[in-house]
C-alpha positions in Angstrom: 113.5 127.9 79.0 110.2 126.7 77.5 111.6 123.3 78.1 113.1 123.3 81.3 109.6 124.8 82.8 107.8 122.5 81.6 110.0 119.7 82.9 109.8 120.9 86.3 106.0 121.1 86.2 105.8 118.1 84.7 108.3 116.6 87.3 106.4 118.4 90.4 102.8 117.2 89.2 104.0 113.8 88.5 105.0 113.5 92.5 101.6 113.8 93.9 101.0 110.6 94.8 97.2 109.5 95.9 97.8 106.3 96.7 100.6 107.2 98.7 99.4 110.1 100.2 95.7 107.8 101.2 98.7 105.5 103.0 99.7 108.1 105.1 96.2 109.4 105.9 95.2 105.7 107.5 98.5 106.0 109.1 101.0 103.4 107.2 103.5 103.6 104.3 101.9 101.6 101.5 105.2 100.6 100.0 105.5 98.6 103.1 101.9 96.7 102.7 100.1 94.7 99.8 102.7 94.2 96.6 105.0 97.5 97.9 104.1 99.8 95.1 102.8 103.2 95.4 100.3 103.4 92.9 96.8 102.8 92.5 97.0 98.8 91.7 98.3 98.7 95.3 95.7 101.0 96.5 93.0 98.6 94.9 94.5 95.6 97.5 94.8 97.3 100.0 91.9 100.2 100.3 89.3 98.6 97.6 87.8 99.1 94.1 86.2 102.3 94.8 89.3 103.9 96.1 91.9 102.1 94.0 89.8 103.4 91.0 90.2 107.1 92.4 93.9 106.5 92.3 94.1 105.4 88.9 91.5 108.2 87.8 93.8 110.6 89.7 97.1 109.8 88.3 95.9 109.8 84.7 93.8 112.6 84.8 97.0 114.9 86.8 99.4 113.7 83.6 97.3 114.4 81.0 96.1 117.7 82.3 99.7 118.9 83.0 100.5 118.1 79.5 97.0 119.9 78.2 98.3 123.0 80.4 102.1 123.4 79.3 101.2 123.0 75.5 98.5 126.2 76.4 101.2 128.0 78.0 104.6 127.6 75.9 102.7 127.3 72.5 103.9 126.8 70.0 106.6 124.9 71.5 106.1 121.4 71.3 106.7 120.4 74.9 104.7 117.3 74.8 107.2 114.4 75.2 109.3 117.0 78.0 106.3 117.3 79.7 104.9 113.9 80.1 108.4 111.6 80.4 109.2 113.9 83.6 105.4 113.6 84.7 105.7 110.0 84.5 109.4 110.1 86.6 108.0 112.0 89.0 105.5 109.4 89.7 107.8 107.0 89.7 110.7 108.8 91.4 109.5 111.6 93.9 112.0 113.3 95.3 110.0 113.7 98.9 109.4 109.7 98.8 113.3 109.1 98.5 112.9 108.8 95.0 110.6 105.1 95.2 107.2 105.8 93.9 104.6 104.3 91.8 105.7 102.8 88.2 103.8 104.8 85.9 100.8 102.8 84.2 98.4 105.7 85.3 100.6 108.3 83.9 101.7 106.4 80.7 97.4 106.0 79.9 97.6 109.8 80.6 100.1 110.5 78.4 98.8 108.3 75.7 95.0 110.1 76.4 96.5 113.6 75.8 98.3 112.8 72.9 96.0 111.0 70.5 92.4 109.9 71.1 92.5 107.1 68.5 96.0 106.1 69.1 94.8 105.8 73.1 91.1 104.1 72.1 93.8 101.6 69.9 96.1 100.8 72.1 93.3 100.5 74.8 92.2 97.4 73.6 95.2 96.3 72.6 96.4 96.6 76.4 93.2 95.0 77.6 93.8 91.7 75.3 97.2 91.9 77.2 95.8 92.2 80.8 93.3 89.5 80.4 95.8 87.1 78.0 98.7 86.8 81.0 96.0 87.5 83.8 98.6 90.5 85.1 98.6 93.8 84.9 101.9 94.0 85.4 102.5 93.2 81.9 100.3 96.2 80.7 102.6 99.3 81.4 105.6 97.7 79.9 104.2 97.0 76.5 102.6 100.1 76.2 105.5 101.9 77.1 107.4 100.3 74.5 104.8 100.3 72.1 104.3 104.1 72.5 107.7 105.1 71.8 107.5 104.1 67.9 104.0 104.7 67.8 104.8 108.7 69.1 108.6 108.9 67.1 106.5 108.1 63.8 103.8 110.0 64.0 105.4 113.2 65.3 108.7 112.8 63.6 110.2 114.4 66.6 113.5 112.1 67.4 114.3 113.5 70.8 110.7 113.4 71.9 111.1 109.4 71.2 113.9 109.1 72.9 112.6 110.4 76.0 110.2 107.9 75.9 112.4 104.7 74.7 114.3 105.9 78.1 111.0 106.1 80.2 109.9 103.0 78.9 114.0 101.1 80.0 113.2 102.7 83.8 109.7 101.2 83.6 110.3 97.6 82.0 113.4 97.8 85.1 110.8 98.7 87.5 108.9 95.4 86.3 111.3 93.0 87.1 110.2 92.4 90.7 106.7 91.7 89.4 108.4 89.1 86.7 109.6 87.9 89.6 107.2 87.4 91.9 105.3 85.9 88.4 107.6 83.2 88.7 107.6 82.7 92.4 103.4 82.7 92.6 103.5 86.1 94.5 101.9 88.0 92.2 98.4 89.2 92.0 96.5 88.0 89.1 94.6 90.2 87.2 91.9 88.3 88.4 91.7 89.4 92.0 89.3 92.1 90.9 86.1 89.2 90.4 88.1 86.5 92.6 89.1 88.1 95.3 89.0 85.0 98.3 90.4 82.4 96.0 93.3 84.7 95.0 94.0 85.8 98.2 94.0 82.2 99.2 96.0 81.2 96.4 98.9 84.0 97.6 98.5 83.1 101.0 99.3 79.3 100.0 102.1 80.6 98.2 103.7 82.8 100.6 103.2 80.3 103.8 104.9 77.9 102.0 108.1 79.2 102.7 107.7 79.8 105.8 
């Protein structure tokens, strides 16, 4: 019972959606503007830094906190990895969005925040010489989903617990593959667009016109 609580408040929390619900407020769908994801990266194109930053501030604080508040409840249960892989698929599937949400980098740095401080201060940097090496931060959430999954299988010993993450991080490299994509094509956003915003936006522009 433990278990299955804590998955559905982990699921329930995961589907608030900020940038999403922002969207709505200035009267659009954002999974129909900027790169057509539903997370706070998006809300940085389309609504600025100050807003974009709430977002991500937003989804990382509601995953870790959800995690902080089940362990409280159902100790000593260890519902840690129950509680964060259904947080983190119910930001990427909410059941009120038709399932098409955000794709988790917010929650995963959540996740990572509640379970370890040094493990999240490590990986942290290791994710940041990833973000600035490829110039795209597309590339962030799916290492650090796959890193995690050893990383939290070894030092918990708990099998299942790393399993549910190896699965959450399969949905979230899949999720990538549009980005990967769009890599290839000159569609995506560099990393960059936060201290060159004009010549990126030029640069996508160019790209995008060009097939028209």
């Amino acid at each position: 019972m433990q278990y299955v609580l804590s998955a559905i408040m982990g699921y329930l929390t995961g589907t608030v959606n900020p940038a999403y619900i922002l969207s709505r407020i200035h009267g659009f769908d954002i999974r129909e503007r900027g790169s057509g994801n539903a997370g706070a990266s998006n809300a940085l194109l389309l609504f600025g830094k100050a807003r974009g930053a709430f977002c991500a501030t937003f989804d990382i604080a509601k995953a870790a906190c959800i995690i902080w508040l089940t362990s409280k409840l159902f100790y000593p249960v260890n519902t840690f990895a129950v509680t964060a892989t259904a947080c983190i698929m119910g930001h990427i599937f909410p059941f009120y969005m038709r399932f098409r949400g955000g794709k988790g980098l917010a929650c995963i740095t959540g996740t990572i925040l509640a379970y370890d401080l040094r493990v999240f201060g490590i990986m942290l940097a290791a994710e940041l010489v990833v973000a600035l090496a490829t110039n795209y931060i597309c590339f962030v959430p799916m290492t650090a989903a796959v890193a995690f999954t050893p990383v939290y299988g070894i030092m918990s010993r708990d099998l299942l617990g790393a399993l549910l993450f190896l699965a959450v991080a399969i949905v979230v490299v899949c999720k990538h593959t549009v980005n990967i994509r769009r890599i290839t094509e000159g569609r995506e956003a560099r990393l960059s667009y936060l201290w060159s915003r004009d010549k990126e936006t030029a640069r996508l522009r160019k790209n995008y016109d060009g097939d028209e």
